[in-house]
N, C-alpha and C positions, 0 to 999 in steps of 0.2 A: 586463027583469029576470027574469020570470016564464020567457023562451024560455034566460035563461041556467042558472038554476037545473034546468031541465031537462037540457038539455047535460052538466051535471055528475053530474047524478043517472044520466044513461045511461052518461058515463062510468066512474063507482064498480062500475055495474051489471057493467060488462066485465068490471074489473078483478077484481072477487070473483068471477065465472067462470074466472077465469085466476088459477088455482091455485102455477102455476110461474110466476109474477112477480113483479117487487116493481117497485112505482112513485113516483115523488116523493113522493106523499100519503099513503101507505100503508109506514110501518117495516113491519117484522119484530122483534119483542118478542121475548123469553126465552122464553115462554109458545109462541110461534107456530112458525110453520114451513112451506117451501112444497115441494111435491111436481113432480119432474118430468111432464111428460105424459102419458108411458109408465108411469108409478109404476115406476121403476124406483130411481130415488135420492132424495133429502131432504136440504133443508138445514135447517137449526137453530141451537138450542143444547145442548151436552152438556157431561156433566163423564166423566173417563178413570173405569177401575176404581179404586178406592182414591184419591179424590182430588174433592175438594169446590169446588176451582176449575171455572170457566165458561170454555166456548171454541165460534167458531162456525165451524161443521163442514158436510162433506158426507158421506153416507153410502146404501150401500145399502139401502132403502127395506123391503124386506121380508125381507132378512136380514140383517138388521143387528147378528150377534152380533161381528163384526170391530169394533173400532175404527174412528172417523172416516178416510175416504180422502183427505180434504182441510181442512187446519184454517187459519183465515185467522189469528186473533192469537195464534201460536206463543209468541212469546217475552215477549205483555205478555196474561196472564190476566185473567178479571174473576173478584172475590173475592164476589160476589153474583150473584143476577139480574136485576141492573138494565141487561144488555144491548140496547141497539137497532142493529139493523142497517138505514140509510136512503138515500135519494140526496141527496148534500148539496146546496147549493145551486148550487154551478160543475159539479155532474154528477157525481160521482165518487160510488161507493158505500163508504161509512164506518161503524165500529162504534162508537159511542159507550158508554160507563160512564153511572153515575147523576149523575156531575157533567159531562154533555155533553163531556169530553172525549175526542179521538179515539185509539182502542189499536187500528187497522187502519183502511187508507188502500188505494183499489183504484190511486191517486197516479198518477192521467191529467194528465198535463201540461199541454194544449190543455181548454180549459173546452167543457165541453163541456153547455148550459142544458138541452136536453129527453133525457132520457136516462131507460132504465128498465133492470135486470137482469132474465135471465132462464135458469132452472136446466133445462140441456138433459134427455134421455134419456141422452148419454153419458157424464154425472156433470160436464159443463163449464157453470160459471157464466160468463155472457156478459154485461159490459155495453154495450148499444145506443142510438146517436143515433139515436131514436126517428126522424126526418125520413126519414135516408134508410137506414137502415137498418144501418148500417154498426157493427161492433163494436169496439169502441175498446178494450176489455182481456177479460182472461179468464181463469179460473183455471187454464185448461191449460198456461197461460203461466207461472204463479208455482205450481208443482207444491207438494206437501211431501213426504210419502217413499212414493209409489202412483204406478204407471202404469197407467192404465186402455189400452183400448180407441180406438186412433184418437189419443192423448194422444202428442206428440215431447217429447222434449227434444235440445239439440241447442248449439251451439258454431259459432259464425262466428270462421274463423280468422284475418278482416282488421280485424272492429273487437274481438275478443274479450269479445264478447257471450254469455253460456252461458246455459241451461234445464238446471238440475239436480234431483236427488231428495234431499233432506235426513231423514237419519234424528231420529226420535224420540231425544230424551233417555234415557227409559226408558219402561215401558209405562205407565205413569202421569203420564209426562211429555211431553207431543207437544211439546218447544218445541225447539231446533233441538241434534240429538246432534252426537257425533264423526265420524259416517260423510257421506259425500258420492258424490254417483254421477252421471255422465256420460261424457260423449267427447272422446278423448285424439287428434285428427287425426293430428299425425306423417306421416309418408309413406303409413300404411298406418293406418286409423282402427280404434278399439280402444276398446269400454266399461270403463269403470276405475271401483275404487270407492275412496277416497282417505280416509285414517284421520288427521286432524288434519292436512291437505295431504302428508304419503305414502302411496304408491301402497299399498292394500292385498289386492284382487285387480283382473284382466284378464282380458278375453275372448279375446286374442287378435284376429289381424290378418280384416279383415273381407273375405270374399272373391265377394266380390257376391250370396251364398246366406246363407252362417251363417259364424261366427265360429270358426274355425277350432281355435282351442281351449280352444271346450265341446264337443267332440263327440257328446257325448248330444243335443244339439236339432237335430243334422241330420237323427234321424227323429222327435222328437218335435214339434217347430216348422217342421217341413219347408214352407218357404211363408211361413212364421208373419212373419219378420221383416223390415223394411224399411231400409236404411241410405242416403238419397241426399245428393249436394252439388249442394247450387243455386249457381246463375250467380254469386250474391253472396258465395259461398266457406263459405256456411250446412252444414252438415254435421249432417243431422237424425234421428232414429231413431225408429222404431215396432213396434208389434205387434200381428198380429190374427192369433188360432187359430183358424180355421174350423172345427174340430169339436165348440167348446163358445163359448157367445157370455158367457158367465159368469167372467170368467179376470181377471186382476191381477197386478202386480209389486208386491213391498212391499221397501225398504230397510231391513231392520231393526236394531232398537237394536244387536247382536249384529256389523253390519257385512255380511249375507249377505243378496242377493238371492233371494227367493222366492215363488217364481208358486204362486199359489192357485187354485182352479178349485172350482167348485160342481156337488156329485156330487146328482144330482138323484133319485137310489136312497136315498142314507142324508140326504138333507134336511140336508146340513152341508158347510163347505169342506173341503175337501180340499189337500195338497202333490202337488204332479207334479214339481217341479223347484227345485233350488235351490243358486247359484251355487259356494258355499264346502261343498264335501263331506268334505274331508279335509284334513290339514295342509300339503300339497303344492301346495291348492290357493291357498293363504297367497303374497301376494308375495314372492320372493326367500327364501323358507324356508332351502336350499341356500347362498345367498351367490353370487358370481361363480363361474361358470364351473362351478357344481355343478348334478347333475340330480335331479331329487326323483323315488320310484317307491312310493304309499302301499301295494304288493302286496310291497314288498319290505321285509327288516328287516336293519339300519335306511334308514329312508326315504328316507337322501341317499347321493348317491357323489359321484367327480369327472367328470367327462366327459373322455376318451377324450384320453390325452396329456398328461393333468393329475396332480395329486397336489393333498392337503390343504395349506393354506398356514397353519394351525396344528394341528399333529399329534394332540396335546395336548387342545386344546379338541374336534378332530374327534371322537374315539374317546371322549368324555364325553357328546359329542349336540349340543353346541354347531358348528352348521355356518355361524354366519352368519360369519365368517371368509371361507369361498367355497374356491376350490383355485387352486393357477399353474401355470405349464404346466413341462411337465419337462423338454422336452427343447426348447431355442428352435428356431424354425423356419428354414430354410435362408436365404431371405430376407434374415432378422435375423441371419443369421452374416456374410455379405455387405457389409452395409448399415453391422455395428456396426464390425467388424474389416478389414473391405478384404481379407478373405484370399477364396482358390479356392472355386468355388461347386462346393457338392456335390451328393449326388444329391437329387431333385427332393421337393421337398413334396408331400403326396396327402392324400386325403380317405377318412377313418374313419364310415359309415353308421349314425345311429341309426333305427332304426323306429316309427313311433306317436308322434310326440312335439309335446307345445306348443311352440314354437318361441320363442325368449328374444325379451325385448323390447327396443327401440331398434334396430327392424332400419330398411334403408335398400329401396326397390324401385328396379325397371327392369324395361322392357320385354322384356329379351330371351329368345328362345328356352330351351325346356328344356336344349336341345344345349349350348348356348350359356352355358350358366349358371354351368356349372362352370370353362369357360375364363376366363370374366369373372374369378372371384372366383380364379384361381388365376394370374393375370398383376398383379391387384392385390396387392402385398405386405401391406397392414394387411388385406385380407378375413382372418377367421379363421374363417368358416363362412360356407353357403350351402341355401337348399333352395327347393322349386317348390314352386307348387300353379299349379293351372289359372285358377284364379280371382285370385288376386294377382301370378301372372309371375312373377321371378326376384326373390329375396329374397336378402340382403347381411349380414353383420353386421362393422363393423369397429372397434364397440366390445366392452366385457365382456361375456361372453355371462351373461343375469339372468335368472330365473326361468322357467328349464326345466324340462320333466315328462315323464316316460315315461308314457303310457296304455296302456289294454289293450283297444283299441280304437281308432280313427278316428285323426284328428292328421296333421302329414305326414312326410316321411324328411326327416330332419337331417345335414348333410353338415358333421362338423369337420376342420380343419386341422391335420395333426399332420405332426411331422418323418419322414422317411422311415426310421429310424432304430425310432420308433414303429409303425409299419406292419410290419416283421420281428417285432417281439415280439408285434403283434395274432394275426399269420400263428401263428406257432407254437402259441401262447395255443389258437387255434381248431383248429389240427391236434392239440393234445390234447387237447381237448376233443372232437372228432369220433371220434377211435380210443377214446376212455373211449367214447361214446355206442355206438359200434358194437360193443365191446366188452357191452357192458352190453346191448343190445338183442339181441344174439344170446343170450346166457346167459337175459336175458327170457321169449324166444320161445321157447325150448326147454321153459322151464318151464312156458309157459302154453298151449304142444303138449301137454303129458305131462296137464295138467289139463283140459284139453278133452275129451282122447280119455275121460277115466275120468267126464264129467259128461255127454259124449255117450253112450256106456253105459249109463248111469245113466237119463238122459232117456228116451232111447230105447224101454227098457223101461217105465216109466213113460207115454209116451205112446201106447206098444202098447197097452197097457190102455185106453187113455180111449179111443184110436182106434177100437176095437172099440166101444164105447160108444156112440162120435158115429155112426154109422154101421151098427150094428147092427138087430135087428128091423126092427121096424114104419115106421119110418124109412127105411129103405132099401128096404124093399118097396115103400113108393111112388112111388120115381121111375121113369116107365118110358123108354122110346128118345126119347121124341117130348116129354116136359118139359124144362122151363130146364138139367137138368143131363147127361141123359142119357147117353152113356159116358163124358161130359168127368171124372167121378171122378177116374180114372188121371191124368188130365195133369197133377195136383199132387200135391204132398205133404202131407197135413193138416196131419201127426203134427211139422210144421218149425214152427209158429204155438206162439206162447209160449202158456202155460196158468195161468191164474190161480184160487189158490183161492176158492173161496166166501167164508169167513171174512173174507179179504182183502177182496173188492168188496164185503161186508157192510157191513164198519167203514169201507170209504174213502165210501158213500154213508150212513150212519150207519143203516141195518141198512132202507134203501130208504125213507128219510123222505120225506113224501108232499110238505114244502118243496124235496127235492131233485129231483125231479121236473121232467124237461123238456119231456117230450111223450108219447103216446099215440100207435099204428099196429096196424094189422092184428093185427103181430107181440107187441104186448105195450109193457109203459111203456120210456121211457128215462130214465135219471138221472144226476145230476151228479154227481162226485164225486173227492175227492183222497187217493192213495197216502200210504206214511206219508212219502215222498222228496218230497212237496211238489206232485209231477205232479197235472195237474187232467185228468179222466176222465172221459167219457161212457160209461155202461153200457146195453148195450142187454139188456133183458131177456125174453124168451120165453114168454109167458101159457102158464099149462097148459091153457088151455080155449081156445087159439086155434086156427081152424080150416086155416089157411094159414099162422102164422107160425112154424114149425117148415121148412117147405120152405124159406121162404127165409132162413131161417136158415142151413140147408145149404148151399145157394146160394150167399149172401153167403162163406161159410170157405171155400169153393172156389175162386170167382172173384176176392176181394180178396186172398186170402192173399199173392199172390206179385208184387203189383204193388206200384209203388214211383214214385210222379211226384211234384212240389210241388204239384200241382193236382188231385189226387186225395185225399181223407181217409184217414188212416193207420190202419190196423185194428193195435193193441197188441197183441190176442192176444185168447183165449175163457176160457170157463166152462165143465166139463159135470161137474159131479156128479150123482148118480142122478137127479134128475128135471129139475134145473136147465139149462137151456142161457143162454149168454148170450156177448154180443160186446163186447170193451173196445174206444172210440176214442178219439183224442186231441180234445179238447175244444177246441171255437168258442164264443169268448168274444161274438162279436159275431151269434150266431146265422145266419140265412140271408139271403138276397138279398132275397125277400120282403118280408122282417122291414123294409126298407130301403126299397125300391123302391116299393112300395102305399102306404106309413105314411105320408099329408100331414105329418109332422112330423117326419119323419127321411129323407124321401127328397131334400129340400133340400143333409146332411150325403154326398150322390156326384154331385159337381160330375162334368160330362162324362170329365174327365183319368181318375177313379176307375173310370165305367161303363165307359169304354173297355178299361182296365187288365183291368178283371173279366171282359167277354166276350170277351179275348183269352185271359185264361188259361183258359178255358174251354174255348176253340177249343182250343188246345194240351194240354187234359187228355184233349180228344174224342180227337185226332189219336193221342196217345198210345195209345187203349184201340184204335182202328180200326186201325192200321199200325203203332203201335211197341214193344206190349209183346209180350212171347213167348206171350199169347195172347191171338185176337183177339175183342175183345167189344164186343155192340152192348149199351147202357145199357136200353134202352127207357124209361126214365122220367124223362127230363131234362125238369128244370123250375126253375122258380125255387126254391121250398121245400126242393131238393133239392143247390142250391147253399151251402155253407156258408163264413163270412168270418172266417178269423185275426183275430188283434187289429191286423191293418194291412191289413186289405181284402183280401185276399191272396182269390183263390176259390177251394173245392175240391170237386170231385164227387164225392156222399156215396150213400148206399141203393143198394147193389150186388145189394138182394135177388129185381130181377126182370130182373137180366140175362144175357145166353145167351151162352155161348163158343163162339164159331166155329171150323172145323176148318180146316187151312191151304188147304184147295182152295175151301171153303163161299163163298158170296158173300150166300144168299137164304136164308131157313128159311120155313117156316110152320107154323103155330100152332093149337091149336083153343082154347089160353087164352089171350086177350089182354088183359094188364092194362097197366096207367097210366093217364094221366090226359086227355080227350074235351080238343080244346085244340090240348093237346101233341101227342099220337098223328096220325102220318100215315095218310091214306083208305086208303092201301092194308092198311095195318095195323090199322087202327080194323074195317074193313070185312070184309077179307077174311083176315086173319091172317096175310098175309108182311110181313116184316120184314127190314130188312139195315141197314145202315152209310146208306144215304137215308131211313132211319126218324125217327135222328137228326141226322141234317139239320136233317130238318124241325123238329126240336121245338128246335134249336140256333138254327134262323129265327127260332120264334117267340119266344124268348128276344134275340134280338137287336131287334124290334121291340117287345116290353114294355120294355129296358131304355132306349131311345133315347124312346120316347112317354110312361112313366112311368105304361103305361095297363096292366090286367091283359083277358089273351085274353079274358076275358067279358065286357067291353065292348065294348057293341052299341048304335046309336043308335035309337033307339025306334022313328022313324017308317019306316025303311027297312029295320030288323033286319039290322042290318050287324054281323060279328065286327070284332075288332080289323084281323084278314088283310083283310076287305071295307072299311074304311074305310081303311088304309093303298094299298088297288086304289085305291080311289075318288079318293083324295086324287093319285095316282099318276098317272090318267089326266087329270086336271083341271092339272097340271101346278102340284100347289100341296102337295106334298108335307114344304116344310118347315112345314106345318101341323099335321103328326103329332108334332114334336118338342115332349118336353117344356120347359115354358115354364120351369121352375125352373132347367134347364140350360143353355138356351138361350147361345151367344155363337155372333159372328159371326165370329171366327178360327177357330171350328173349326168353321163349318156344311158345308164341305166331307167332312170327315171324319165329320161325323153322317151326312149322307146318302150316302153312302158303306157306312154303315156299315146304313142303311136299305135301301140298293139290293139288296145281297148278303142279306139277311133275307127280301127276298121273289124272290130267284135261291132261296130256302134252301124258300119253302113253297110251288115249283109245287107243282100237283096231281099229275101223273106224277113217279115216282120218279127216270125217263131225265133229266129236265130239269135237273135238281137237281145240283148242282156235288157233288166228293166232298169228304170234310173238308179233305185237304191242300191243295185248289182255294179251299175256303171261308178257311181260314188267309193263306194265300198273298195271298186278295183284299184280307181286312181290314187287312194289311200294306203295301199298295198295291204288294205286286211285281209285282199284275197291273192293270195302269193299263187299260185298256178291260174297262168290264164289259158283258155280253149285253141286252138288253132284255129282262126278266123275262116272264113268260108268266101267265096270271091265276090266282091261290091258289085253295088249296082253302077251305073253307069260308066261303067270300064271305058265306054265308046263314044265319042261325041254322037249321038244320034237324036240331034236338035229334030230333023224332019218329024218324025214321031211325035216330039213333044208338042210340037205345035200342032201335026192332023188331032192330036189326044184334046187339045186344048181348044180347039175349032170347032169340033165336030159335041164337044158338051156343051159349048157355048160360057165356059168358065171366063173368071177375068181373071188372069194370070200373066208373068211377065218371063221371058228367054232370057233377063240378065236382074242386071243387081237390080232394079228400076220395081218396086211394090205401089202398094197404098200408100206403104208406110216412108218413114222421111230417113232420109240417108244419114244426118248427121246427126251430132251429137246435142242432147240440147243441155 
């Protein structure tokens, strides 16, 4: 008895360690509540806003100002707190009232005797036959109006089994609304949200990526969504965003899908997306055979060969009526009357468009597509996408949209008859446009030349400014700018007033503030047009960041790449100098790449993306712009990332313009950053187009090992370059890859991308591939690459660098610390 009572006592002991349980012996009370593992979610009891009824819930755990994401007895409330939530006796987990009666059933069929629930990390309550483990139901199964993370819902179209989302009553009412949401199989499968069993909106036909029309999530969800059909005719749906792990769909009262995301800056949810935008995006708004366009007034027409099919009601707003067509098609003249077939039916091209629903698919070619549906008498439109093949319609054409964006080309069928008056239609419409664009351009000739004038004089003045004195006496033949002056035009770079960059940073508030350089602070800030603006500003007390300042409006003025940062224009009033750029939301590469906690968010696809456009901004500055310049300060810090990863190379202030014959220069000031800088340029002050190279290598193997150059292994004082040797000759090189990024479909292409990184930091300049070599390789359009030859700086040998750096009297820096500014702007 004594060894039993034991047993029991170790078992209780478990259980109250195991927080996210519930066990036969152990309810769950009104009072109580269990916590996932993760503390990520909580289940309970709760009652809504404004609303004194009991309901048991799951919910996010430590932000939990959202509503319940999951509520089990929806439609039968407790009117107290005399809730328990337990495993019943044949296994099933049940809520009970204070009179033991059951108002939620988890209603397993198969009894199932030793069984316990258990409330995952991913917000799914699970119950398990304790023995073998196995889960017998789940709450991810019986959703109510939330789709988390890794959560399907989904539709078997043989026994017509569904997984839906059911909206709230209202916000005070979780018990089951009007709206309903899942998948519409059909030929071509389609998330629908259905308002008392009719259709209320559609995604559109699913085309193995995204849903062809929501367009907006094919770059925000890019990846995001998953649509498969299993063997048993299951047809299932999910979504995981990889760039925030905090994210949700909610059905709401309203009928409109909205994904939440948790902004972890302002500590509150946030919307990114949400299904029902506008009136258009309303089922069948238009009616039959009418196209909605919310840019246009009013919002509906007919589609092309059509007219209103109540006149009356149309031109009042009422369009659910729809349109019919005007003129019957050749076909139907044939078919109805036995009389002479005329000339041939064709097809009228819409642009950008959701495509109506109850279409029909087939395989066949794009070519093909259009013969298909033009040999078929009832086809009455047709259109492609890559992703669902050849598309059909030879019912009503229902809820179409014109977007201003994405979507696909829409091909309708109208009588040949109809096709002459498109023709005409557009031929005056072309002679009006041409007409009108000549009379335009005359006008905005006549106004140019009087504001070129205007400018011109005006930037004489300042030019003389920027370039006058003390300033100009300082450059002499052998500095970053030396005769290169002439080869641009200052006085062309837009000019911004003071007042202006005052009030767009709010008069340089010290929270606008993005970094600190050589040169003086940079700040954030936005025009009164809404543009957001990085201000670089010019310390009057700095000792170098006037040079390159000049520098910078010389050499940036005139270049123009998508991988290069876009200088908006300057500042000089009397004492002030300053440089406007377009503003990086997601700061620098850095920022990214070093941060254990955000360097997870550039999965390989991304690093690849970025050290190619990279390559291709080098390439640019080396061989394709109309002047040629070596950067000398490429580095991570100095990389900057659009708000979609995009790279651009930014701090153009210590770079030198080559002359067209030039190949080599040398230096008796050598700046950037000990690292990055090649030996022969660290060392002895030449530099060329194999300077950066080298510092483009070393960038290619911080962003593949996810290590920064200063990393050195203690006992052998090995750099980043000596351990990627190291690793190299031992013939275990994918041990340098980073492990966060790591997959094996693309370990070919990491090391690949490895190989040419340390082709990129031999020690001699000669060995060193040129950019377009370096390009060319990372592209694999050179399939055999050389066996690399051993890097420079194998060895920490700082002492050197700095007697090298002393003894020229260079300004130069032993760590990440430049002219230039660390973060991103």
């Amino acid at each position: 008895m004594s060894v039993l009572l034991l047993l029991l006592y170790c078992f209780c002991l478990e259980f109250v360690s195991a927080t996210d349980t519930i066990a036969f012996f152990q309810p769950i009370k009104d009072s109580d509540y269990i916590i996932s593992n993760g503390s990520s979610f909580k289940l309970g009891f709760f009652s809504p806003v404004n609303s004194t009824n009991r309901y048991l819930g799951i919910w996010y755990n430590k932000k939990s100002v959202l509503p319940a994401q999951w509520v089990a007895n929806r439609d039968k409330p407790l009117k107290d707190s005399s809730g328990v939530l337990t495993i019943s006796e044949d296994g099933n987990l049940v809520l009970l009232n204070g009179r033991k009666e059951i108002l939620w059933s988890s209603n397993v069929t198969n009894s199932v005797v030793n069984s316990s629930a258990q409330l995952l990390d991913s917000g799914n309550l699970v119950l398990r036959e304790n023995t073998t483990g196995t889960i017998v139901w789940e709450s991810f199964q019986n959703p109510s109006d939330t789709l988390l993370q890794t959560m399907k819902f989904s539709t078997n179209v043989r026994t017509g089994e569904k997984v839906q989302f059911k909206s709230w009553k209202s916000h005070s009412d979780p018990s089951i609304g009007g709206f309903s949401c899942g998948i519409q199989p059909q030929s071509l499968p389609q998330i629908f949200i259905w308002k008392e069993g009719s259709p209320h909106w559609r995604s559109g036909p699913w085309n193995t990526r995204i849903f062809i029309g929501t367009p907006e999530t094919d770059t925000v969800f890019h990846d995001g969504f998953s649509l498969v059909e299993d063997q048993d005719g299951t047809y299932s749906f999910s979504c995981s965003y990889v760039t925030d792990s905090l994210f949700h769909y909610v059905l709401t009262t309203e009928g409109d899908i909205v994904e939440r995301y948790w902004d972890y800056e302002k500590e509150d949810w946030g919307i990114v997306w949400n299904a029902v935008q506008s009136e258009c995006d309303v089922y069948g708004t238009c009616g039959e055979f009418g196209s909605c366009n919310s840019q246009s007034s009013p919002i509906c027409s007919c589609l092309p060969g059509f007219e209103p099919k109540n006149a009356e009601e149309w031109s009042s707003g009422n369009w659910t009526s729809g349109c019919v067509r005007r003129t019957p098609l050749q076909c139907e003249r044939v078919n109805s009357t036995g009389g002479e077939a005329g000339k041939m039916d064709g097809f009228l091209k819409l642009k950008m468009m959701k495509v109506p629903d109850l279409t029909d698919s087939s395989p066949a070619h794009e070519d093909n597509c259009r013969q298909q549906c033009l040999e078929n008498c009832s086809c009455i439109a047709y259109a492609y996408d890559i992703g669902t093949g050849c598309m059909s319609w030879t019912r009503s054409l229902i809820d179409t949209q014109k977007f201003s964006s994405g979507g696909v080309d829409l091909y309708i069928r109208v009588a040949y008859s109809e096709l002459d008056t498109e023709r005409n239609v557009i031929k005056i419409v072309r002679i009006t446009v041409i007409i009108g664009t000549v009379f335009t351009s005359i006008c905005i000739f006549i106004l140019w030349r009087w504001m070129a004038k205007h400018k011109a004089r005006r930037n004489e003045a300042n030019g003389i400014v920027l370039f006058n004195g003390e300033a100009h006496k300082q450059f002499s033949s052998e500095n970053m700018l030396g005769d290169n002056l002439n080869q641009v035009k200052v006085q062309e770079l837009p000019l911004f007033d003071f007042e202006k960059l005052a009030s767009a940073t709010n008069n340089f508030h010290q929270s606008n503030k993005l970094g600190q350089g050589g040169f003086g602070p940079v700040y954030r800030g936005k025009l009164i047009d809404g543009q957001e603006i990085a201000v670089k500003r010019l310390s009057q007390t700095s000792g170098q960041g006037l040079e390159e300042f000049m520098n910078e409006v010389v050499v940036i003025s005139k270049l123009q790449h998508r991988n290069l940062v876009k200088l908006l224009g300057c500042c000089v009033e009397g004492e002030e100098r300053m440089l406007v750029y377009e503003y990086m939301p997601n700061k620098s590469l850095d920022a990214f790449l070093f941060d254990p906690h955000k360097n997870e968010l550039l999965d390989w696809t991304k690093r690849f993306n970025i050290v190619e456009g990279i390559g291709r901004g080098l390439l640019y500055l080396h061989r394709d712009s109309r002047l040629r310049i070596i950067h000398r300060d490429l580095k991570a810090s100095n990389i900057l990332l659009d708000k979609e990863l995009n790279p651009k190379i930014s701090d153009f202030g210590t770079a030198r313009i080559f002359r067209g014959n030039e190949d080599q220069a040398d230096t008796r000031r050598v700046v950037g950053t000990y690292g990055y800088m090649s030996p022969e340029y660290a060392i002895e002050g030449r530099f060329s187009e194999k300077s950066d190279v080298f510092s483009f290598g070393v960038l290619l193997l911080e962003t593949a090992s996810g290590r920064r150059i200063t990393f050195y292994d203690e006992e052998q004082s090995l750099t980043l370059l000596g351990l990627a040797w190291k690793l190299w000759n031992a013939d275990d090189i994918v041990a340098l890859i980073d492990p966060m990024i790591y997959e094996k479909c693309f370990e070919m292409e990491m090391l690949r991308c490895i190989h040419v990184g340390l082709l990129c930091v031999q020690e001699f300049a000669k060995d060193r591939p040129t950019t377009s070599v370096v390009v060319s390789m990372l592209k694999s359009e050179i399939v055999d690459l050389p066996r690399p030859k051993k890097p420079a700086y194998t060895e920490r040998h700082m002492d050197l660098d700095t007697k090298s750096c002393q003894s020229n009297q260079n300004i130069c820096s032993v760590n990440n610390v430049t002219i230039t500014m660390v973060q991103g702007r």
